[in-house]
C-alpha positions as CSV (number, residue, x, y, z in Angstrom):
1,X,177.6,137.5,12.7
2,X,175.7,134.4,10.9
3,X,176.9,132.1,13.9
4,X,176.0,134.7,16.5
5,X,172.8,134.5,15.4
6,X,172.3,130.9,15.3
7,X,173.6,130.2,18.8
8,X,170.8,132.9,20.0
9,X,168.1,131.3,18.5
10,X,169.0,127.6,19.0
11,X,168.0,127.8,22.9
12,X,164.5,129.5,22.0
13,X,163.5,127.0,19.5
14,X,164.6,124.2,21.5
15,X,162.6,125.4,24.6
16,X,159.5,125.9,21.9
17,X,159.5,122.4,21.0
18,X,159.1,121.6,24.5
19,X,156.0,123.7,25.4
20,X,154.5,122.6,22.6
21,X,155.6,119.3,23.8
22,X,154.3,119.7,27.3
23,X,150.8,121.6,26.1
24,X,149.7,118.2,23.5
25,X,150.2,115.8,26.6
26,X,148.3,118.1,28.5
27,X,145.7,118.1,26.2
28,X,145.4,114.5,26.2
29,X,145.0,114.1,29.7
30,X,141.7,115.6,29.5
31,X,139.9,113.5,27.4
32,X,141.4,113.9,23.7
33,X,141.9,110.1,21.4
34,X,144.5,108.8,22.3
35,X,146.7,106.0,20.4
36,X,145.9,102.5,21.0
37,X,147.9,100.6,23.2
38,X,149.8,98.1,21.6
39,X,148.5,95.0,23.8
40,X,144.9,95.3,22.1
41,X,145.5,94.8,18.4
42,X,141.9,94.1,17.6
43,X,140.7,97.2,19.4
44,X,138.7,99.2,16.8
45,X,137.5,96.4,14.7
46,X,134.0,95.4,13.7
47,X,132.4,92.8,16.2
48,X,133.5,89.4,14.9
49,X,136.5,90.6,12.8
50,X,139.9,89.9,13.9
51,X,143.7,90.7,12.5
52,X,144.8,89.0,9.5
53,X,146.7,85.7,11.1
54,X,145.3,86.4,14.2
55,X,143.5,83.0,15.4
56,X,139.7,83.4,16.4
57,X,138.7,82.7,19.9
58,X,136.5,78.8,20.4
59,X,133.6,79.1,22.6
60,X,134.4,75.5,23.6
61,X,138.2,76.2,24.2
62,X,139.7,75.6,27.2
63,X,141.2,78.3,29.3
64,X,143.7,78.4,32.1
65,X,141.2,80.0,35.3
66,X,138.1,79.3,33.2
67,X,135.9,77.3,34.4
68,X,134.9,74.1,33.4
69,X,131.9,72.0,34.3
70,X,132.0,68.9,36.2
71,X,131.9,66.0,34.0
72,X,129.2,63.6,34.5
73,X,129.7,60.6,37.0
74,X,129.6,56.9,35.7
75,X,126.5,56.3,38.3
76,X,124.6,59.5,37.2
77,X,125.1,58.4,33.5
78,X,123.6,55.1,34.2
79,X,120.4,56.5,36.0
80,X,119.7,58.4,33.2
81,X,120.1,55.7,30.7
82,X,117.6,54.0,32.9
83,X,115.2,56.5,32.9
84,X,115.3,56.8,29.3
85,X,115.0,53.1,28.8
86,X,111.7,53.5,31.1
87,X,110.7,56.0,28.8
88,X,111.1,54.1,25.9
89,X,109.2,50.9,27.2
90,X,106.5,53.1,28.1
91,X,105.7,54.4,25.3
92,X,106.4,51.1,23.0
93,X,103.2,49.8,25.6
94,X,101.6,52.4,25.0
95,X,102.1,52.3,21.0
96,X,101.5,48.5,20.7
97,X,98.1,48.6,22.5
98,X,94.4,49.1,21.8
99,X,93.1,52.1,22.1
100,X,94.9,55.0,23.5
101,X,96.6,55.3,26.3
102,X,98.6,57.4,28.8
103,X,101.6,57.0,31.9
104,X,102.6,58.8,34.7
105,X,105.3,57.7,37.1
106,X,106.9,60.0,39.9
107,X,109.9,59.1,42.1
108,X,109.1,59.7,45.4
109,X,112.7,60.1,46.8
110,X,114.1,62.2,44.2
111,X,110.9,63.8,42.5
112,X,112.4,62.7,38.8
113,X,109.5,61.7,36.0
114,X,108.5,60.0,33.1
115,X,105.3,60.9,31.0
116,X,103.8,59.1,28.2
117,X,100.5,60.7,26.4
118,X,100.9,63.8,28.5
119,X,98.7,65.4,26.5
120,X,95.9,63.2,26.3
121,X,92.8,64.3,28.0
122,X,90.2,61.4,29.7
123,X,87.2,61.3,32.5
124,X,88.6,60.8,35.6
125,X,86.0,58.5,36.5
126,X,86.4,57.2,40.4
127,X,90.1,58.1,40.6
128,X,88.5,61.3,41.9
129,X,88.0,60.0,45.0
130,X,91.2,60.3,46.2
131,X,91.7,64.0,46.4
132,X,87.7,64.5,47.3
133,X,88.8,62.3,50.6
134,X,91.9,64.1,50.8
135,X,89.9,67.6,50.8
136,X,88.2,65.9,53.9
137,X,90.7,64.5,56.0
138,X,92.5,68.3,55.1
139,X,90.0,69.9,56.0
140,X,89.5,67.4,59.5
141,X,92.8,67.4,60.8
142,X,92.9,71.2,60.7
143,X,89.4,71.2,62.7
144,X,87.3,72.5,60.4
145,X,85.1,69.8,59.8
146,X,83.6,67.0,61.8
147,X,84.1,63.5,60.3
148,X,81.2,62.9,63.0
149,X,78.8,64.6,61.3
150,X,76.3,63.4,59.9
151,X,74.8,63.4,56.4
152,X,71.2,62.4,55.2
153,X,71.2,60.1,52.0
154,X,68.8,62.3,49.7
155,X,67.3,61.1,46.2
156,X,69.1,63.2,43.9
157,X,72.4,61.6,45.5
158,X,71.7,58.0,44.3
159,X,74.1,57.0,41.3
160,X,74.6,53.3,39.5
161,X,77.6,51.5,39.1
162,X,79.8,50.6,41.6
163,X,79.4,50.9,45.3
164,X,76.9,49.6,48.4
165,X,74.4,52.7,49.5
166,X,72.5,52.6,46.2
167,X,70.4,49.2,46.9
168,X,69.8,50.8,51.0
169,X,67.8,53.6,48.8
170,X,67.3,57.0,50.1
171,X,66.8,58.2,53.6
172,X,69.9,56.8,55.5
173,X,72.4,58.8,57.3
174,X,76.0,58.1,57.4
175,X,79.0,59.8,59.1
176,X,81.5,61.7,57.1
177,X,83.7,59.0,58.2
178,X,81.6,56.3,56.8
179,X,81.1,58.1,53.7
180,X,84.8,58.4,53.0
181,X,85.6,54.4,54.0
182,X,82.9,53.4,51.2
183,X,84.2,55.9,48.6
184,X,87.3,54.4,48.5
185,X,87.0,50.9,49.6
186,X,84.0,49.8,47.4
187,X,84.2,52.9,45.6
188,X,80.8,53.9,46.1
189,X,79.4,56.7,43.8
190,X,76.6,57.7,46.2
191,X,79.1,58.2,49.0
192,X,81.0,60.4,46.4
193,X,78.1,62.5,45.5
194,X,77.2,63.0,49.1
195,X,80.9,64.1,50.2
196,X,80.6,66.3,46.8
197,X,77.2,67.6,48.0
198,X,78.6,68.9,51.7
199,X,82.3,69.9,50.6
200,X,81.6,71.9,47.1
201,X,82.8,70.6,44.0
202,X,84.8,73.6,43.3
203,X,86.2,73.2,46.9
204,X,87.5,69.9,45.6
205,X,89.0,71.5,42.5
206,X,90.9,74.6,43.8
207,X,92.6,71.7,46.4
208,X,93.8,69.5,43.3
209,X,95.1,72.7,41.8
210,X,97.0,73.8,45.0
211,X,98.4,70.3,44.8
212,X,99.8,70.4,41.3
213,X,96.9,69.4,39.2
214,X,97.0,70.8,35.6
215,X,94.1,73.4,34.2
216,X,92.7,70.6,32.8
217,X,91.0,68.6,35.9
218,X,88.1,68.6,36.9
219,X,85.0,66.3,37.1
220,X,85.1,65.6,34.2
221,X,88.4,66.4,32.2
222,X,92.1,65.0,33.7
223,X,95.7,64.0,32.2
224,X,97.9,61.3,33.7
225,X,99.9,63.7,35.0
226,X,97.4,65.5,37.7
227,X,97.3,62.7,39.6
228,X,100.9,62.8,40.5
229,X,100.4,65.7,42.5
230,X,97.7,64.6,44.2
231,X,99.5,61.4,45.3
232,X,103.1,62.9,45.9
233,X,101.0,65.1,48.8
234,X,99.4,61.9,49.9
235,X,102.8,60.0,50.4
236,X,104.5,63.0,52.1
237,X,101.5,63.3,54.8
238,X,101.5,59.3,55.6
239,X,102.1,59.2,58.8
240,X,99.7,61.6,60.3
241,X,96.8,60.0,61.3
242,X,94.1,60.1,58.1
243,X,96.3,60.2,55.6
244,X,98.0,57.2,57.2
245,X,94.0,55.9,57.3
246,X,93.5,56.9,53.4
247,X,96.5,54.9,52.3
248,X,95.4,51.8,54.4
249,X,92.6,51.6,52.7
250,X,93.6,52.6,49.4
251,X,95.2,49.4,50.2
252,X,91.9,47.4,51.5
253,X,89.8,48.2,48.5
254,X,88.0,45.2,47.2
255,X,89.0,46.0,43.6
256,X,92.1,44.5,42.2
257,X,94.9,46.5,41.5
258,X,95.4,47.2,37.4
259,X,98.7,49.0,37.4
260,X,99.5,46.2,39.8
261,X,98.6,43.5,38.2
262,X,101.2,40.9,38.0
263,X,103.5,42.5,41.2
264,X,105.2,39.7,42.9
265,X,103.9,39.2,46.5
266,X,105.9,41.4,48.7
267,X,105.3,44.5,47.4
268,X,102.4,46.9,48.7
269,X,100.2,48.9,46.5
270,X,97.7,51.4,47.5
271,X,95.6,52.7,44.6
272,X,91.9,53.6,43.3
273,X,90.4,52.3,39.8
274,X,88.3,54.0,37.8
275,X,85.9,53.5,34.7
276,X,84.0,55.1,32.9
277,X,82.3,54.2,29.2
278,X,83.5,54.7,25.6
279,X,86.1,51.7,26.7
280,X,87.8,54.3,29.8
281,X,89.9,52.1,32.4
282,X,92.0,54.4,34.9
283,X,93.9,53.7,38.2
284,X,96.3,55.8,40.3
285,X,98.5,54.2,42.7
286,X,101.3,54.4,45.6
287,X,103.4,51.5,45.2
288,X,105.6,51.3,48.3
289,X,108.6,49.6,47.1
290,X,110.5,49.1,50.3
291,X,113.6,51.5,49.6
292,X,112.2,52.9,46.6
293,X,108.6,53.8,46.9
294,X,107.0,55.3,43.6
295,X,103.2,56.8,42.3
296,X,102.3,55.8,39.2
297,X,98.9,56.6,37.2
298,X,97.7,54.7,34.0
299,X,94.5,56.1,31.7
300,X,92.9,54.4,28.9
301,X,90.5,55.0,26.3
302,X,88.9,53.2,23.6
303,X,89.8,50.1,25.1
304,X,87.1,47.1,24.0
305,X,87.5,44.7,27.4
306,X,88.8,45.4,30.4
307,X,91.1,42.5,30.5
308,X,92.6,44.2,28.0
309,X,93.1,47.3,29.6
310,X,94.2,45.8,32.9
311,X,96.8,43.5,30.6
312,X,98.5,46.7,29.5
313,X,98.2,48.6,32.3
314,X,99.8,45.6,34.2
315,X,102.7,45.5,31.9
316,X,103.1,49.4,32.3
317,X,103.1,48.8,36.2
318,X,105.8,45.8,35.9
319,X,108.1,48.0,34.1
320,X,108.1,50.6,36.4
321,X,108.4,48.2,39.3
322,X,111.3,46.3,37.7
323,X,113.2,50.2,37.4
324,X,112.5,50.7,40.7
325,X,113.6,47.3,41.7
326,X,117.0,48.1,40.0
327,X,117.0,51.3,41.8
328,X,116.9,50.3,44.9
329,X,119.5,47.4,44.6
330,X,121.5,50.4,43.6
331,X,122.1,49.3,39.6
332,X,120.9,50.7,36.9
């Protein structure tokens, strides 16, 4: 009777196992834990914790299908060795002279820098007058202005110090044109002051911001740095007609270059001086290196003579010129 009763029952139990069987994978399937999968052993661990044995992951290890960045070319590596040797020459002039100085250089081609004292402030003195004949000539070859026009010299224009109107006194009238040929070529402050008069010094300031110029410039405040943006937009607009016209006589001006002081013959340099007291001796320049033209602005302050200012500010200019040179003979 026993074995009667075992051969009943066997078939129910065995189809209870499987329901129950059937209704735990069902359960599953809608959203119950389920074991981990044995190819993620570390699933479940902290952050940063990994099996015991298990080796860590290396953020510089290589990967098969990572990928992996370019190395560095031989000639890339060399141009930037010689822009840090620039860099260090610069600032060796700059540490080994009197007084205090600051360097600016810009590569024209590539738009690559180097800046020593960037954080020094000085007076701009006449450097200014670039961008205030810029803002004209802008302003001219979009026809908003005349350079025919006509401006009256008046008292409160007269200034000292470099330039030709102030010994013709009060009274004259010059062309706008006239006015911006004796700012730059004798530098003439009463030509400045008259251009400043009839354009708006603030004018003059929001155009030397729109080209680059730190918060720092103005009349009276500038870093070597602003004036490479004012002469990068200069050199890009050289062959239309007035900035061509700026350039040549950036070029003609009857002052001696300082940055360029000590260039081999050969090599053009268009540029404005500046000075100003407490021992100030600026100038800003486009030196057009054939095949490798470059800007380059030098400040000083504190500086006792000016032969002293211009022999640093030569040197600084010779070592720029001689990377350059380099540059363009393709070396390093």
């Amino acid at each position: 009777m026993d074995n009667i009763r075992r051969s009943l029952w066997l078939p129910i139990a065995v189809a209870l196992v499987a329901a129950t069987l059937a209704l735990y994978s069902t359960s599953e399937g809608a959203g119950s834990p389920s074991p981990l999968p044995p190819s993620d052993p570390g699933a479940g661990l902290p952050a940063g914790e990994s099996e015991p044995g298990e080796k860590e992951s290396n953020p510089g290890e290589s990967h098969p299908g990572a990928e992996v960045p370019p190395p560095e070319s031989p000639a890339a590596a060399a141009d930037d060795a010689a822009w840090r040797r620039l860099q260090a020459e610069l600032e060796a002039i700059a540490a080994e002279a009197p007084g205090t100085f600051a360097f600016a250089v810009l590569d024209l081609q590539t738009g690559r820098r180097v800046v020593v004292g960037g954080d020094q402030v000085f007076h701009p003195a006449s450097t200014i007058k670039v961008p205030l004949v810029m803002y004209l000539y802008d302003l001219a070859a979009a026809g908003k202005i005349d350079l025919e026009e006509r401006l009256t010299y008046l008292p409160e224009d007269h200034e000292g110090g470099t330039g030709i109107l102030q010994s013709r006194g009060p009274g004259g009238r010059y062309t706008l044109r006239e006015l911006a040929d004796y700012a730059i070529r004798y530098s003439d402050n009463v030509a400045k002051n008259m251009l400043t008069r009839r354009l708006g010094w603030d004018a003059v300031t929001a155009y030397c911001a729109a080209l680059g110029a730190g918060d720092a410039w103005n009349l009276r405040r500038t870093r070597a740095e602003d004036a490479l943006g004012y002469l990068a937009a200069l050199y890009a607009r050289r062959n239309e007609p007035l900035f061509g016209l700026l350039i040549d006589l950036m070029q003609r001006t009857v002052f001696a270059p300082r940055l360029g002081a000590g260039f081999p013959p050969g090599v053009p340099v268009a540029h404005k001086i500046g000075t100003q007291s407490q021992g100030q001796f600026h100038d800003v320049a486009l030196v057009l290196l054939p095949g490798r033209p470059f800007a380059m602005a030098g400040f000083s302050r504190g500086v006792a003579r000016e032969e002293d200012a211009i022999a640093v500010l030569g040197r600084a200019g010779r070592a720029a010129l001689a990377h350059f040179q380099a540059l363009a003979a393709g070396g390093p």
